[in-house]
N, C-alpha and C positions, 0 to 999 in steps of 0.2 A: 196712624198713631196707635200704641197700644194700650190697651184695656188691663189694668188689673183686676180679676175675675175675684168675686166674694164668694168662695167656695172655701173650703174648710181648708187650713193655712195645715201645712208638713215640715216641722220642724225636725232637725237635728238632734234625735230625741237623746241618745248617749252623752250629748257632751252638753244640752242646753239644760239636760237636770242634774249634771255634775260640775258641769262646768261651768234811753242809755248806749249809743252803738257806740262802736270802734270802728279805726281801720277799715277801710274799701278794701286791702290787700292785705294779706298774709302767706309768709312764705310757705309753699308746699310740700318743702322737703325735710325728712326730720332735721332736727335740731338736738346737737347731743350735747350742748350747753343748756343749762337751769333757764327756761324762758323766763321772761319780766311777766307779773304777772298768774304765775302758774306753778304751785310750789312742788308738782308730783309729775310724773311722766312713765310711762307705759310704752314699751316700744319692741315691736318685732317686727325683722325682716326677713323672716321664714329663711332663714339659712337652712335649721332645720326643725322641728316639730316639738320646740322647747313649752309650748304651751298646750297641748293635745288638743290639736284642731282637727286631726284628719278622724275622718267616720267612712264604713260604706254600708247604706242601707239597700241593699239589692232591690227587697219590694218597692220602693219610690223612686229607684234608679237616681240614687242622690249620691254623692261620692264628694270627699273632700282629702285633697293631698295637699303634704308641707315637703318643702326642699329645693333645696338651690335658691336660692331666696324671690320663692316662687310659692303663693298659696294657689291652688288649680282647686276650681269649686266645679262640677258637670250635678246639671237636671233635666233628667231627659224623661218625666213621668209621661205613661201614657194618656193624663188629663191635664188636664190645668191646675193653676196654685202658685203656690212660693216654697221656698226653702230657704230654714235660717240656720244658720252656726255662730255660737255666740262663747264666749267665756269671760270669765274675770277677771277684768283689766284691775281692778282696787278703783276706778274710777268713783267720786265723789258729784251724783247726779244732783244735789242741793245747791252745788255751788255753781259756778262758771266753769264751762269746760270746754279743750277741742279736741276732735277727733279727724284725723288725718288717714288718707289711703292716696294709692294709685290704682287706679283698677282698669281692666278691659274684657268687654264679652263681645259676644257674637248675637248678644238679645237684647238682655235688660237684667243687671247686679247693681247693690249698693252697700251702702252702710246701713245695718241695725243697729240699735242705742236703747236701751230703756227694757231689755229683756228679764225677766225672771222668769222661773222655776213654771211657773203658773200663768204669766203674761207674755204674749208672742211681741210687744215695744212696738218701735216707731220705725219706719225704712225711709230712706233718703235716693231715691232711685234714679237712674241715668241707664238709657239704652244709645244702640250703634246706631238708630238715627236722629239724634242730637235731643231727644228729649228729656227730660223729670219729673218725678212726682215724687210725694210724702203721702205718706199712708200712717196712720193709725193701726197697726196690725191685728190687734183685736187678741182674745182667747179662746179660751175654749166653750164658751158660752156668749159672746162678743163677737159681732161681726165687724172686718175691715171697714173702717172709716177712713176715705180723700179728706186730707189735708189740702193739698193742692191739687189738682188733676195735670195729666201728662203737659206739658206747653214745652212746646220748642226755645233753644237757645242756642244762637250760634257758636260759642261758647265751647260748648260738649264735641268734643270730636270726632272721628271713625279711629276706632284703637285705644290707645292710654291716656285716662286722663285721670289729672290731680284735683279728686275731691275732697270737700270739707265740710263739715257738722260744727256750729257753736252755738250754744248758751251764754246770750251772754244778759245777765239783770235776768228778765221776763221777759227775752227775747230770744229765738231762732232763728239762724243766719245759715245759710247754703252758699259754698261758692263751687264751681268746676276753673280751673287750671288759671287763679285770682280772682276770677271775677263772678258779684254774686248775682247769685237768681232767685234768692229770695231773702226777705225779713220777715217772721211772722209771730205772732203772741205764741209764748211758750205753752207747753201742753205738760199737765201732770205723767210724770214717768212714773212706774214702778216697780222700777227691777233697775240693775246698774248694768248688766252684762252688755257687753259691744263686741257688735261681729259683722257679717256679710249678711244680705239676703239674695236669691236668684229666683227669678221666673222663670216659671215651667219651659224648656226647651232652650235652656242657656246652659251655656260652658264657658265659666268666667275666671279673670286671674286676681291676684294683688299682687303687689310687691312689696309690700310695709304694710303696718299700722300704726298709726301712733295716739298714745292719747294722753292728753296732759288737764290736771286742773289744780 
């Protein structure tokens, strides 16, 4: 099982400073009709680099590419840590929101949520051997705080799978490809930006994002 290390988190620095339950099931795939519920919607499937996601920071061996409706994130630093890419979806972090991907690594990638200028947010993580975890990502004066710690879920697969992030009331909801693996009391955000994160020694994909609230 792996460890996410509390060592100083390497952000995406060009683009990250410029740039009551429901339902068991929700569908995974975007949705290009107005969802019930959700009066805004956010959505790219990286055809091509319409939102300036790609960076390459040589020193942190961190690289991010857009095209072919393909986001390709590579972290290959020589220590440990994370790397986030984030920008601004208009996402409304007050209200009820979801956040949709498909992703696949060869480590451990997820969804970031709740980033600003100044705050590294929250990650929602899944590795290639079937595990997640939520993390508190902390700042620059703030160290990572588990949410939940890594725990298995048959669920999560070797390859592609369809994760999801929701707020819903005072509540956080996780699911991987419908089904969820978590509910847990909401945690104060501050910052709106939504993006990926990767652990150190992963080479990760998306094919979409979507986000609606």
């Amino acid at each position: 099982m792996k460890q996410l290390k509390t060592l100083a988190l390497v952000l995406a620095g060009s683009l990250l400073l410029t740039s009551c339950i429901k339902n068991e099931y929700y569908e995974t795939n975007p949705n290009t009709q107005q969802p019930i519920g959700y009066q805004n919607i956010f959505d790219d499937n990286f055809d091509y680099d319409a939102h300036n996601w790609s960076f390459s920071d040589a020193s942190n061996d961190a690289y991010v590419s857009v095209g072919g409706g393909r986001l390709k994130y590579e972290y290959n630093p020589p220590g440990e840590g994370t790397n986030t890419v984030a920008i601004n979806t208009g996402v409304n972090v007050n209200r009820d929101f979801l956040i949709q991907s498909r992703i696949s690594s060869n480590n451990a990638m997820g969804i970031a949520f709740g980033v600003s200028n100044s705050d590294y947010g929250y990650s929602f993580f899944i590795d290639d051997q079937g595990y997640f975890a939520v993390y508190r990502e902390g700042n620059a004066s703030t160290p990572v705080k588990t949410i939940i710690d890594w725990q298995y879920n048959a669920a999560i697969l070797t390859g592609w799978n369809n994760i999801e992030f929701e707020q819903v009331g005072n509540y956080w909801l996780g699911y991987v490809n419908g089904t969820k693996l978590f509910e847990i009391p909401a945690q104060n955000l501050y910052g709106s930006k939504t993006g990926f994160i990767t652990l150190a020694g992963t080479t990760g994909y998306a094919d979409y994002l979507t986000v609606q609230w």
